[in-house]
N, C-alpha and C positions, 0 to 999 in steps of 0.2 A: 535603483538597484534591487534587484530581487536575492536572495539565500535561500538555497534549498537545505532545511533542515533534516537532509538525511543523505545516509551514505551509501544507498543504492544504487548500483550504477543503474539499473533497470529503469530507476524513476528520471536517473539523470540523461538517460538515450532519450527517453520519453520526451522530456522537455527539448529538448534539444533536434528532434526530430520533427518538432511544431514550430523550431523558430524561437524559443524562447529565451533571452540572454540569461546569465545567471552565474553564481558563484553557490560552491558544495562548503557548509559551516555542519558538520553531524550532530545534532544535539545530545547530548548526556543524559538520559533520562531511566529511571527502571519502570518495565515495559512488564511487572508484573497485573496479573488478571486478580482485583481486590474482590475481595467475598462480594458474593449477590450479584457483582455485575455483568448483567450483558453484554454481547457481542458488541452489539451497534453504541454504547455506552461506552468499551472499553477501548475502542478507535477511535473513537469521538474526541475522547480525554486524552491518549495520547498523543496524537494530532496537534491539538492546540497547545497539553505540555512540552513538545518537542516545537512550535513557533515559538511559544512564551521561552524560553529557556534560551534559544537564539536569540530573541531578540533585545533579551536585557542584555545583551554584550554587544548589538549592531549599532552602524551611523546611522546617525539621524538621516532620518528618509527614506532607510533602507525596507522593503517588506520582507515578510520570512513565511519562505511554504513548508507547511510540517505536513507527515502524510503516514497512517502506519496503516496496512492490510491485515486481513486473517480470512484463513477460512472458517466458514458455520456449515457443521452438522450434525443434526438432531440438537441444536440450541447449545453445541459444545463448539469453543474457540481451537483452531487445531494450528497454533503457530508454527516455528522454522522449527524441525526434526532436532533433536541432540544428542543423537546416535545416528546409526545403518536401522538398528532395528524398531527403532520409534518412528524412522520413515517407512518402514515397511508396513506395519502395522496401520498407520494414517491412508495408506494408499490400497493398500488392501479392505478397508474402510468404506472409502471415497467411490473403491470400485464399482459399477452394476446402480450406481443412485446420484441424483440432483442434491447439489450444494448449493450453498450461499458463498461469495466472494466479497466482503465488504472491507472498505477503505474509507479511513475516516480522511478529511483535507481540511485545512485551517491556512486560511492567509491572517499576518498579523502583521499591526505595523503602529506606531505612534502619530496621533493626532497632537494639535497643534499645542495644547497644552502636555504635552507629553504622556499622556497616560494610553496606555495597550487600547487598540480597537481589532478585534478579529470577527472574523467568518467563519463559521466549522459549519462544516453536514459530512453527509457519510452517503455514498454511492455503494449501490449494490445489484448484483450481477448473478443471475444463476449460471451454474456452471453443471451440464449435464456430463458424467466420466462414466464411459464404457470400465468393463469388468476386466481384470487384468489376470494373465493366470501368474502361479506363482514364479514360472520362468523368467517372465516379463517382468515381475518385478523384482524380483537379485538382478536382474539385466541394468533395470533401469536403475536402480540404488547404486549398486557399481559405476555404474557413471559419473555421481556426484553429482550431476543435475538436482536433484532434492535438496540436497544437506542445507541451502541460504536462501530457501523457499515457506512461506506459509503453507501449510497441506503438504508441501513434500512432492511439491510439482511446482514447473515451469509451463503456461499454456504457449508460451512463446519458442519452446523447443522440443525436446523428444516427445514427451507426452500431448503434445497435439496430437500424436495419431490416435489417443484413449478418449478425446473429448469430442462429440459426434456435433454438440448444437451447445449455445450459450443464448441467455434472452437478458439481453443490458449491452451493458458498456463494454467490449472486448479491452481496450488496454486497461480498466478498471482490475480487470483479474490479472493482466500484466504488473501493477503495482498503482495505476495515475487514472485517474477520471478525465485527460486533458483536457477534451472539452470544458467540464464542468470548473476545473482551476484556471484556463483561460478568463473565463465569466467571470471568475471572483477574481482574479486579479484587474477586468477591467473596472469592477466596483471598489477596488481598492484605487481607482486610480493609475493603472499602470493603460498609457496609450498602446492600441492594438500597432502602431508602427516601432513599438519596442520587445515584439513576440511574433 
């Protein structure tokens, strides 16, 4: 049995668009950015805190995918907007320059003596975004497409027409590395005819 340790629907299409069976457990975790640390650091740690944290409550046997995105630019984390005007701001940002899209993934699950065995890495994704004028974006903020995004975008909807070229993993910036969580769930053990 697999648990997706989180409450995106985005990651949960994702899976589920590959075939992949699965039950939604959200984990409880604060997802604050601790002094000093890095992007690809503070995905990494979340990731695995959000498997760990499911999985001390799962059945035995059960594995657990934890997964958090951000965007990076200029080596700053630009999480989900908490206003209109902090997503305005992020995308007016974002506009006219090359980004990072990184996602951390962690499969976690109990070996036979019971004690946590996980997988983390972190996939990463440039993300080139055309320049937005400011019409465009009260256009696009009005929508609410931003407000439960990393960066204060969707590549999967409106704001596709602003991203010209991406070099990596397209649903990476979607929220899921699928490919690369397929693979670590077949090293955890999960047969390719249960996905």
């Amino acid at each position: 049995m697999l648990i997706l340790a989180s409450q995106s629907p985005r990651r949960a299409e994702l899976l589920r668009n590959a075939g992949v069976a699965f039950e939604v457990r959200p984990a409880d975790v604060d997802e604050s950015l601790r002094d000093g640390e890095g992007s690809l650091e503070y995905v990494k740690r979340l990731a695995e805190e959000k498997a760990l944290a499911v999985l001390s409550s799962a059945p035995i046997g059960a594995t657990v995918l934890g997964a958090d995105t951000t965007v990076v630019l200029d080596g700053e984390s630009l999480g989900k907007p908490v206003d209109e005007d902090e997503a305005r701001r992020m995308l007016t940002r974002l506009g006219g320059r090359v980004h990072q899209v990184m996602t951390g993934v962690c499969v976690a699950r109990r070996n036979e003596d019971g004690a946590a065995v996980t997988e983390t890495g972190v996939e990463v994704t440039e993300v080139e975004f055309a320049a937005m004028s400011a019409e465009e974006i009260a256009a696009y903020v009005a929508s609410g497409e931003p407000m439960d995004k990393a960066g204060a975008y969707g590549i999967q909807g409106r704001a596709s027409r602003w991203i010209p070229r991406i070099r990596g993993c397209y649903f990476n910036v979607v929220g899921l590395p699928v490919s690369r969580v397929c693979a670590m769930l077949e090293r955890a053990g999960h047969e390719k005819s249960q996905f």
